[in-house]
N, C-alpha and C positions, 0 to 999 in steps of 0.2 A: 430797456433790457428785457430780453424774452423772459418768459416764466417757465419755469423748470418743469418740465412732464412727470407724470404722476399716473400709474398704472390704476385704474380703479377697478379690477374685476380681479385680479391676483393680490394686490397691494389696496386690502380699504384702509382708509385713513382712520387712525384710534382718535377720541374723543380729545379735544383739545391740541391737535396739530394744527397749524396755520400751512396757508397755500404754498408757502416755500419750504416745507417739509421738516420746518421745526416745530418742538412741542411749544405751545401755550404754557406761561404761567396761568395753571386754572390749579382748582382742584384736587381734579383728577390725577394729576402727575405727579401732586404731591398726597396722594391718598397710602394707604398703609399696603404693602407687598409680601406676598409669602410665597414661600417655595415648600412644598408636598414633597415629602424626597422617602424613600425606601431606604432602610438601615439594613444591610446584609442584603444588597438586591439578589443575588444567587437564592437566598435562602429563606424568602419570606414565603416563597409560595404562589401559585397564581390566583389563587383567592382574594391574600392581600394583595397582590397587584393590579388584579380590576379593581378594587376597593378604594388603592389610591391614585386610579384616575377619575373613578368616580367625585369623589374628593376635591381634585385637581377642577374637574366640570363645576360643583357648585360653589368653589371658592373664583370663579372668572366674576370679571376679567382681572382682577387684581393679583393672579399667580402666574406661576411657573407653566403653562400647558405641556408644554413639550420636553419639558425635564428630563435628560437622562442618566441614569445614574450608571456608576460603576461596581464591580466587587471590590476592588482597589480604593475606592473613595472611603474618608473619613470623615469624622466630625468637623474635624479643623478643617476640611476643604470646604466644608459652605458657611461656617462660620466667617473666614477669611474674608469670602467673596459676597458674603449679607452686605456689609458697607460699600462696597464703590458700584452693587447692583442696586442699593437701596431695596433693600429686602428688612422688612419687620418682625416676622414670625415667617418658625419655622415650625411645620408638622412634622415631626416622625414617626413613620411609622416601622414597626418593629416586631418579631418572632422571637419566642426567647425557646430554648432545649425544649422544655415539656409543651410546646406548640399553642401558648399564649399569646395572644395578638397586644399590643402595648401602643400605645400614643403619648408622645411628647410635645406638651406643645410651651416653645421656648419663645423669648421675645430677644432681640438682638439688638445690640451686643451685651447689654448687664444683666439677662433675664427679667424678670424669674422664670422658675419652668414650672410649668402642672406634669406632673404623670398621671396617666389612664389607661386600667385596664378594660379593652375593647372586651365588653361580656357577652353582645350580640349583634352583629350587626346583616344586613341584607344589602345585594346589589342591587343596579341601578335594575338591569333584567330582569330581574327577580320581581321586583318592586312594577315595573310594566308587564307583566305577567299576567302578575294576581289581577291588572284593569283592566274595566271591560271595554274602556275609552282613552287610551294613554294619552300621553302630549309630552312633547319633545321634540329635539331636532330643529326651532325654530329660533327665535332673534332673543332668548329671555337670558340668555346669559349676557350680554351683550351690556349689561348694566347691572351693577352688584345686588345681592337680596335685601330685603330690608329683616332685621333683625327680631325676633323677637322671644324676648326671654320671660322665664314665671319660676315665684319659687327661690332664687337665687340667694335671696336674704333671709335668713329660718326667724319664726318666732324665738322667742324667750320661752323658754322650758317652763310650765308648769309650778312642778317641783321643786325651785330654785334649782337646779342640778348644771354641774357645766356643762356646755353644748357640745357635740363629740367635736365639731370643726370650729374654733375661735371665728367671730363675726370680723374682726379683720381680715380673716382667709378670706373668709365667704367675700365680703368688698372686692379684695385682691383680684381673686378669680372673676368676678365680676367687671371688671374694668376691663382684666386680659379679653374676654369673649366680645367687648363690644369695641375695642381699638382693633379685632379683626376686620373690619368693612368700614370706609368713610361715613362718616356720621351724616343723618340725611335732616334737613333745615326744611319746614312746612311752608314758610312763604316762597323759597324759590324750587323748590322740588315738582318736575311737572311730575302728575299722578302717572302717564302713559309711560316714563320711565321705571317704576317699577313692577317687574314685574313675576319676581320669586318672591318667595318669603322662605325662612330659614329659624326653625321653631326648635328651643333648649328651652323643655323643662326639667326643671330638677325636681326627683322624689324624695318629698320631706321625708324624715324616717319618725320612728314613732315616739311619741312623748317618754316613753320610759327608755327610748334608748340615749345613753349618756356616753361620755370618753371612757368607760369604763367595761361599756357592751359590743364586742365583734361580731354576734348575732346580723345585726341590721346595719347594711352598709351607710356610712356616712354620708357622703356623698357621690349620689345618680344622678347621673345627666341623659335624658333621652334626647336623639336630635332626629329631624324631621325635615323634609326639605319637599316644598311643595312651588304650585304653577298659577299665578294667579289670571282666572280668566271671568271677563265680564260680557255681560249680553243684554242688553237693554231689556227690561219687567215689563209682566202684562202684556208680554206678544205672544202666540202660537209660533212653532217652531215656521209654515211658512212662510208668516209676515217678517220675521226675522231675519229669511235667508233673500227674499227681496229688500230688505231696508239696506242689508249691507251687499247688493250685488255692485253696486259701484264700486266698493272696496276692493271687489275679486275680479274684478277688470281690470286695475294696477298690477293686478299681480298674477306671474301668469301661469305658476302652479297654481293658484285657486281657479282659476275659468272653468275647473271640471264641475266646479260645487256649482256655479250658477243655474239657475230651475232653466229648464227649455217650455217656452209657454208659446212655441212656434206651432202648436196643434191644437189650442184652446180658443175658443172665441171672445172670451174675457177673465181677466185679470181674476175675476170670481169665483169663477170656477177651477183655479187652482186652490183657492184659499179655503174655500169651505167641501170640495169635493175629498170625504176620507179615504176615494180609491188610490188618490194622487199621493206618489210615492212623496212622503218630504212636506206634504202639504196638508188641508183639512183641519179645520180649526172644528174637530169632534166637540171637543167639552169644555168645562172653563177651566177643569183641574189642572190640564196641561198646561197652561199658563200660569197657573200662582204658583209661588216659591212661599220658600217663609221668611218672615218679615225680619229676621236674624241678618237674613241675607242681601237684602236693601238697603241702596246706599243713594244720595243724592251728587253725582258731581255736577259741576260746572258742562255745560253744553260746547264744546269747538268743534261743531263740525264746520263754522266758518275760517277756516282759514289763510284765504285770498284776501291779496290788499284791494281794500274798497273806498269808496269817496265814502264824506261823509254823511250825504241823506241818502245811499244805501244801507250805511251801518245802523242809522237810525231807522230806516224799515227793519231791516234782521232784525236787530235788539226788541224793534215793535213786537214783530213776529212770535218772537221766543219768549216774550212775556203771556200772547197772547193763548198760545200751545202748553206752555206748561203747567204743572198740574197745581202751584202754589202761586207764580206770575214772579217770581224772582230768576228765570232764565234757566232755571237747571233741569234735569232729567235723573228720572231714578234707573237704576242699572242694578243687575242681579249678578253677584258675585260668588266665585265658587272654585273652591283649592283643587287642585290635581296634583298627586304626590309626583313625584320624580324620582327621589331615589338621591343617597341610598339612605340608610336606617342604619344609626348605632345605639347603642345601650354604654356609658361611658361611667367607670369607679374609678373615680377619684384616687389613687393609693399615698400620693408624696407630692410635695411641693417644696421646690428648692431656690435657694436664694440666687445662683449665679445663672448663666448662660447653659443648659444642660451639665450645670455643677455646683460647687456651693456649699455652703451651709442647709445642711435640712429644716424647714422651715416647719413645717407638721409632716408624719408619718401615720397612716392607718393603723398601725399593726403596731407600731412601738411609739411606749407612752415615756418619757425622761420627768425627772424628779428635779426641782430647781436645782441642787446642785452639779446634778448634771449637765444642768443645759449653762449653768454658771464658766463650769469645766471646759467642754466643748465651745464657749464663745471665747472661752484665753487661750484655745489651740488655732482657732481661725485668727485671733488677733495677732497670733506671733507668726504664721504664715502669712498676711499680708505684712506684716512689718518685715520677713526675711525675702520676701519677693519683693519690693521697693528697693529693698538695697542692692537685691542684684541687677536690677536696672540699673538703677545706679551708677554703679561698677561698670555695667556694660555700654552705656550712653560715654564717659569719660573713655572705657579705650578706644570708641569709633572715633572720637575726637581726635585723641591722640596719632591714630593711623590716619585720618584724616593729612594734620599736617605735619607728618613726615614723609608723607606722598606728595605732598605740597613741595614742599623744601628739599625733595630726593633724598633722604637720609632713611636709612635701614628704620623698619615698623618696631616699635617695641612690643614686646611682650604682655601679653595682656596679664592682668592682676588677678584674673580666676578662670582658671580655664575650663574648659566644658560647661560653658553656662549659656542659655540661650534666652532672648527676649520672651520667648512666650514659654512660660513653666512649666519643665513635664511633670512636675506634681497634681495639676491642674487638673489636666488629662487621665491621671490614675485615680484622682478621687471620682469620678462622675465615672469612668467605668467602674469601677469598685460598687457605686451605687446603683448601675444599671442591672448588672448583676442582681445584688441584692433584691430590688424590688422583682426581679422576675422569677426566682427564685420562692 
């Protein structure tokens, strides 16, 4: 049977498809999905609309790219369609009347949601602006960030005093930021795969601020999105751009970087000449970094199949070259932002899918009996929404087989009642409201 063609310059193949153009059980296919979606696309603005394609860029591959949203579209429309897209989390982002920027980030389909009011944030341009060196535009999205978080869990107060956010929250919210990206496993994770990192810290507040102080926000999240790029230690910049000129011979946007040493009579006199554009090994400070920034990995630059008393010459080789005799190479490591920059307050955390039970509130404190009160109104709401399923499962039956049997539908036993509850939909607006407000 021939095999089935397969475009590779319009149509690359995603991680884990097999030559017959089905996906693999890997993974990757089953890693977690989200969709960046615009609430009021008419009316967020184009501020936040670069904002959340930016957004869209550092959550790849595991999102939505090309998402388009409507002014006509609702909650329920990407709610609906999260399950048969396999969609996990959804970001919204959102403008309220006094031109506050708002993030929801929901998990689908049972929640919980966090809200967050956006207090600062910067685009992707902005953020390559301010560099003197940008980076971007090449293959680093192509594989998820690696996470990393600080802060997320606060000490114990002092004081004994209650902490303004319950350490269950804090857990909560904890779990939701890191079920955003496939969790990465250190024995089979090759290093050259990652190649972003994606930095949430949160600003502890201060020992004296308690549940009882609105002064000092409770909970700050800064986030950070940076480019991780390595270059072999101890070289001058032109011993480095010939160790890797075989690199930029694969590739044929880099062939401009290659040195032209078609005018020089030795190799030498590139390397230590400092008239040479790129070249001149002047001092020795241009080579050291600081030792924060040194890393040992593993050496592959063999990677052609070989017999095996060549592999045992290399492996010789590469004990003999390196600087301890266990095969490895030290590399100097070094972040490049990308873009963009939030500044993220906490406001509310809800129990359902962008609805629910209020779970903590910034701004409002409840008294046990209160909160005693409010959990016997949600209990008699899902006991009067059960039943109206219920009800509604039995008359499909019913119409069922009288369609069956050709005899006239009866009547249904409540009428104006639908499977999915517009009470549902009035409370989580009612509270979007509120929080923006």
């Amino acid at each position: 049977m021939a095999r089935r063609r397969h475009k590779k310059r319009t149509h690359p193949r995603t991680h884990g498809e097999s030559s017959n153009g089905s996906m693999a059980n890997s993974s990757a296919s089953r890693g977690p999905k989200s969709m960046v979606i615009r609430v009021g696309a008419g009316e967020t603005g184009s501020s936040v609309s670069q904002l959340v394609k930016d957004v869209r860029r550092m959550m790849e591959p595991g999102t939505a790219s090309r998402l388009k949203e409507r002014k006509s579209n609702k909650l329920r429309d990407y709610t609906t369609m999260a399950g048969p897209l396999g969609v996990s989390h959804l970001l919204l982002f959102s403008r309220s009347s006094t031109g506050k920027t708002n993030l929801r980030l929901a998990l689908t389909p049972r929640g919980p949601t966090l809200h967050f009011r956006v207090e600062k944030y910067a685009l992707c341009k902005d953020v390559r602006k301010a560099l003197r060196h940008p980076k971007g535009g090449g293959k680093e999205n192509l594989s998820p960030p690696l996470l990393v978080m600080n802060n997320f869990i606060s000490p114990e107060p002092d004081n004994g005093s209650k902490p303004a956010v319950p350490r269950h929250l804090e857990t909560l919210s904890t779990t939701i930021f890191q079920s955003l990206f496939p969790p990465i496993s250190p024995q089979t994770t090759a290093l050259s795969s990652i190649r972003r990192v994606l930095l949430l810290n949160r600003e502890l507040p201060q020992s004296q601020a308690t549940a009882d102080s609105v002064d000092v926000p409770p909970y700050v999240i800064n986030l950070r999105h940076y480019a991780i790029t390595s270059n072999p230690s101890r070289l001058s910049k032109g011993i480095r751009r010939i160790s890797e000129a075989q690199k930029m011979l694969k590739d044929r946007a880099s062939k401009k970087g290659i040195p032209n040493l078609g005018k020089l009579e030795d190799v030498a006199d590139y390397i230590l000449d400092p008239s040479v554009a790129g070249g001149g090994f002047t001092s020795g400070s241009e080579s050291e970094i600081e030792t924060d920034a040194e890393v040992e990995v593993m050496d592959v630059d063999h990677k052609k199949v070989i017999g095996k008393k060549q592999a045992n010459v290399v492996r010789k080789n590469d004990k003999e070259n390196s600087n301890d005799g266990t095969g490895t190479q030290k590399r100097a490591v070094k972040l490049i932002e990308l873009g963009p920059r939030m500044t993220l307050r906490m406001t509310k955390v809800e129990e359902g899918a962008c609805g629910g039970k209020v779970m903590w509130h910034e701004y409002m404190n409840k008294t046990e009996d209160e909160i005693r009160e409010m959990d016997k109104i949600w209990d008699t709401r899902k006991r009067e929404k059960a039943e109206r399923k219920r009800i509604q499962r039995e008359n499909v039956q019913r119409k069922r087989k009288a369609s069956a049997t050709g005899e006239e539908p009866p009547k249904d036993t409540q009428h104006g009642a639908s499977v999915y509850d517009s009470d549902d939909s009035h409370d989580w607006e009612s509270d979007v409201l509120e929080a923006e407000e």
